[in-house]
TORTIMI-357937 format. One record per residue (C-alpha): residue in one letter; x, y, z. Coordinates in steps of 0.001 Angstrom, whole numbers, plus 524288, in hexadecimal, padded with zeros to 5 digits. Each point is the difference from the previous one (the first is absolute). Layout:
REM TORTIMI-357937
AXYZ...
REM end
This chain:
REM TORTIMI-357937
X6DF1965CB4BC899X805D27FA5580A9FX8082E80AD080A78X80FE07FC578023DX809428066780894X80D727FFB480466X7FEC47F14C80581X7F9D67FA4A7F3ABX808A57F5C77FA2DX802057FBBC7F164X7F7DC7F61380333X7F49080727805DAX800418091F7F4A8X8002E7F4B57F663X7F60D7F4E1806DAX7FCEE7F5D37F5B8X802BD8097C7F43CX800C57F6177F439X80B68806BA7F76DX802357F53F7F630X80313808B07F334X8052480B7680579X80F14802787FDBEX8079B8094580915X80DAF804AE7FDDDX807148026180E17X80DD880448801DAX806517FED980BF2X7F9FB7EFF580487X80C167FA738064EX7FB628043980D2AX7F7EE8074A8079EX7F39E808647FC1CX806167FA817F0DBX7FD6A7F1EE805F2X7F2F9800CA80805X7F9C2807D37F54CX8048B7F41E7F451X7FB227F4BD80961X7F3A180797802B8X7FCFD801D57F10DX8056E7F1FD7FA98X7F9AF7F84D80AF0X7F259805C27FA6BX802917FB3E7F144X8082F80EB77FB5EX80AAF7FD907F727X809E4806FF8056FX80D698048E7FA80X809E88051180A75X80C3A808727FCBDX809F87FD808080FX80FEE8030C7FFC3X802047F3AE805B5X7F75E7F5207FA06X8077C7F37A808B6X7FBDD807E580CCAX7F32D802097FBF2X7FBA37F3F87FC3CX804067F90B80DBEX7F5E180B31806B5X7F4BE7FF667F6E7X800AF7F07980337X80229800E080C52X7F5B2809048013FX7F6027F8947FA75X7FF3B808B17F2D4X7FD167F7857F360X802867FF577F2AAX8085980F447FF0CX8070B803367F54EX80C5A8057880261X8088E80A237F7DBX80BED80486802E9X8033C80FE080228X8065E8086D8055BX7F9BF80F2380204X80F09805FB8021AX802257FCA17F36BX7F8548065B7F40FX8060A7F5067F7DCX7FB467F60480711X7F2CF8051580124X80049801FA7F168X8036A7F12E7FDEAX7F45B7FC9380797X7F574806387FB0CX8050E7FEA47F1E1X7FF007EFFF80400X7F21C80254806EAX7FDC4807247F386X8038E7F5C17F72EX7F4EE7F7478079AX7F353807B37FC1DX7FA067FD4780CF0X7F61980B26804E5X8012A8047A80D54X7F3C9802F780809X808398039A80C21X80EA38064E80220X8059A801EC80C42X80B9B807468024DX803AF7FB0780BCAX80F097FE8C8004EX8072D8099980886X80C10804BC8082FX802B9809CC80BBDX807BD8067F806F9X80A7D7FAEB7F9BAX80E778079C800FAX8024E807F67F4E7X802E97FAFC7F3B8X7FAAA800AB7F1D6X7FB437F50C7F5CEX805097F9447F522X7FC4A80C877F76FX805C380A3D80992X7F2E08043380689X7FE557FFAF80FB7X7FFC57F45980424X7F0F98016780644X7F89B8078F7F4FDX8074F7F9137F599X7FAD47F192804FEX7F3BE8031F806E7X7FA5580C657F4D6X8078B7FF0F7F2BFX802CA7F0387FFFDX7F1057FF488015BX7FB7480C1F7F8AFX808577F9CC7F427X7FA627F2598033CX7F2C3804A88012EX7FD2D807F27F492X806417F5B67F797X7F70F7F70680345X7F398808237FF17X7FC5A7FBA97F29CX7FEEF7F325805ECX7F787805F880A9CX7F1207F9F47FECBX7F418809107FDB2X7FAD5800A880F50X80DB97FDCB80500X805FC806EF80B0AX80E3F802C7803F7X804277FF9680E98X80C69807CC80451X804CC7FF0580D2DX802F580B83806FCX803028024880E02X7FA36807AD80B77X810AA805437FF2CX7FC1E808FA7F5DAX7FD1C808098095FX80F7C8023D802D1X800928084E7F14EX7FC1F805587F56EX804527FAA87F1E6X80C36808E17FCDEX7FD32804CD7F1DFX80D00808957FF6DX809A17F39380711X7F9F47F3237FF38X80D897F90B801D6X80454807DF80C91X80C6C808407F5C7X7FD3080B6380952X7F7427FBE480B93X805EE7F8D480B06X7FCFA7F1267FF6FX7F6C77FBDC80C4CX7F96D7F3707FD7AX7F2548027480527X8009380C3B7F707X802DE7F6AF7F49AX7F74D7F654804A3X7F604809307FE05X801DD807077F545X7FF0B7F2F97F896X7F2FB7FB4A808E3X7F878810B07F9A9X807607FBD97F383X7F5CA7F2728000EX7F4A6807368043FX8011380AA57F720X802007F69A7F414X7F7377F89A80410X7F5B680BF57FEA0X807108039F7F2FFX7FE377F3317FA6DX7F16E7FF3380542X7FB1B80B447F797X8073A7FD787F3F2X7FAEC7F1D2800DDX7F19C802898040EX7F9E0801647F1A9X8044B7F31A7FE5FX7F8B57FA5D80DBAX80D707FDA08067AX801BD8051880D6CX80C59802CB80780X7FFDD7FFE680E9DX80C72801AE80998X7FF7F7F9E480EA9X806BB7FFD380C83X800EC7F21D804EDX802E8803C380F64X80BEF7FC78805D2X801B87F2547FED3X80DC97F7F48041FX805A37FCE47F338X80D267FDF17F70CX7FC2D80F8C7FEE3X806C48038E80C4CX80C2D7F9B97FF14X8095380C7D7FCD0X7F7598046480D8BX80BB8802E380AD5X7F9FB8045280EF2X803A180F2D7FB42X7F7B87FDB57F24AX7F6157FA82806CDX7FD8B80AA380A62X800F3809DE7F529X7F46E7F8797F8C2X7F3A38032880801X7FC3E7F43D7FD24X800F97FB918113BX7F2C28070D801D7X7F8B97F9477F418X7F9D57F334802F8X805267F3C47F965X7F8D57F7A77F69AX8016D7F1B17FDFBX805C67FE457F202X7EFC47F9747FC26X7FC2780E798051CX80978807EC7F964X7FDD07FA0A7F17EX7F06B80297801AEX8004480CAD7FC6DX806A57FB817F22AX7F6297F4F98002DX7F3E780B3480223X8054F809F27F6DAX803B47F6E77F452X7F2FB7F76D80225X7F7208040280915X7FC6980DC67FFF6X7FAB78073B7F5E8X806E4804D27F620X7FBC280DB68001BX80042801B380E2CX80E6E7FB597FE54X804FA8065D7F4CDX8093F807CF8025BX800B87FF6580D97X8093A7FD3480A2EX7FADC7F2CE809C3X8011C7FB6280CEAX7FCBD7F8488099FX7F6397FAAC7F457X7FA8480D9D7FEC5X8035A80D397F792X8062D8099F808F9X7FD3B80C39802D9X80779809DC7FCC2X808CA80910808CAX80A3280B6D80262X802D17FAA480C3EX80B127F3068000AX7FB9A7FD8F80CA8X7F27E7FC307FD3FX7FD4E7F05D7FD43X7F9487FB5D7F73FX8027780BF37F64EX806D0801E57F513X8089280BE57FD36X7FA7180A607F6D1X80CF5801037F74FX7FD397F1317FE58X7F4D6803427F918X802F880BB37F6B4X7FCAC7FD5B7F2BAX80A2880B0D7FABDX80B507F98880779X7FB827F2057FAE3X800F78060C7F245X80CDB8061B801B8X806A17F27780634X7FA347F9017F562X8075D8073A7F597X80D8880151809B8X7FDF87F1838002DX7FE8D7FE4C7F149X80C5F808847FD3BX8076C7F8B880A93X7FCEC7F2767FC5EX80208803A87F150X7F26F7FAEA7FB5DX7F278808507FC8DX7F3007F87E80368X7F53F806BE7F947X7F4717F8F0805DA
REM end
């Protein structure tokens, strides 16, 4: 198989890949990574169906950027509602999905909390997806695979078990931030090894740090705070390859499980300063298994899978 790195594009990654009958599900295409990794897909024959909380916005950038034929339904992951309306109506279609991608996202956002009371970051970026997600898994093709996007800014926390919505912690939004960006790793891993009997693989990634809508709650004082000044930027084609390799590129088993970057699985470390690496908590099986059932009893809703 061919070797990528942290300069291999969507396209490099996908060449001349003929994708005519494969459906993907993507949440999060009204710009950005949500964008490039649509036009890459559609423009090779995918049939793809973006989730989006604006559906008006979206459609001007996937045209603009060249993306054809997507799909688009309307959602919003603050809202457990909404998400409920949309996959009850994706539901209602019977299509199979060979590919999800929970790409949507917020950070470092001032503190606030969702539609449902949760903080504003692990509510939209873990529990809006973790309820979209497993709702859709019986729709989820034999051989499929499910991409969450993570961030290298997990490295700024732990998941908080005992205070996911900040009650009794002081609010810092790179602490949030990251508590939501371990939350998508670990469910990721959670979700890979209750899905595996059935040949469906979950994989999380860290897409680099890419100028997008993302930054825009980013003041100079947030930004500084980041860490993200001594990581190297990635074009937006660069930073939505490592979705592209996880979700149809690598192999599965290598994947499974893992936590991705820079179109590779990371290793794994104690020490936040090390790059590429992911952080060992990230990867704990027992804390995966205790935020999945925190996140079942918070969002209201058991998925026995």
């Amino acid at each position: 198989m061919p070797t990528f790195d942290a300069q291999s594009t969507t396209d490099d990654i996908l060449g001349d890949a003929d994708l005519r009958g494969t459906r993907v599900l993507i949440t999060g295409t009204s710009a950005g990574l949500g964008v490039e990794t649509a036009r890459s897909l559609s423009v090779r024959g995918a049939q793809v169906t973006g989730v989006v909380r604006d559906v008006e916005k979206a459609r001007a950038n996937l045209d603009e950027a060249g993306a054809q034929g997507v799909e688009l339904f309307e959602a919003d992951l603050a809202s457990l509602a909404s998400v409920r309306e949309f996959t009850d109506a994706f539901q209602a279609t019977g299509e199979q999905i060979d590919v999800l991608i929970a790409n949507a996202g917020i950070m470092a956002c001032p503190q606030a909390t969702t539609e449902d009371g949760f903080e504003l970051q692990f509510g939209t970026n873990h529990l809006g997806h973790f309820v979209l997600v497993n709702r859709l898994v019986p729709q989820l093709a034999t051989d499929g695979r499910v991409v969450i996007l993570s961030s290298a800014a997990h490295r700024h926390s732990d998941v908080n078990l005992d205070d996911p919505n900040f009650k009794h912690t002081p609010y810092e939004e790179w602490k949030a931030y990251g508590r939501s960006k371990t939350a998508n790793a670990l469910f990721a891993l959670e979700l890979d090894r209750r899905l595996q009997d059935r040949n469906v693989r979950a994989a999380s990634v860290h897409p680099g740090v890419i100028e997008t809508e993302l930054m825009r709650h980013l003041t100079p004082e947030t930004s500084k705070r980041s860490g993200a000044r001594k990581m190297q930027r990635k074009t937006v084609g660069q930073g939505a390859a490592t979705t592209i390799w996880a979700g149809f590129s690598a192999d599965a088993d290598h994947v499974g499980g893992k936590y991705c970057e820079d179109c590779a699985v990371s290793p794994v470390t104690d020490d936040p300063r090390q790059r590429p690496g992911v952080m060992r908590y990230a990867t704990d099986p027992e804390s995966a298994r205790e935020l999945w059932s925190l996140s079942e009893e918070m969002v209201g809703e058991t998925f026995n899978l």
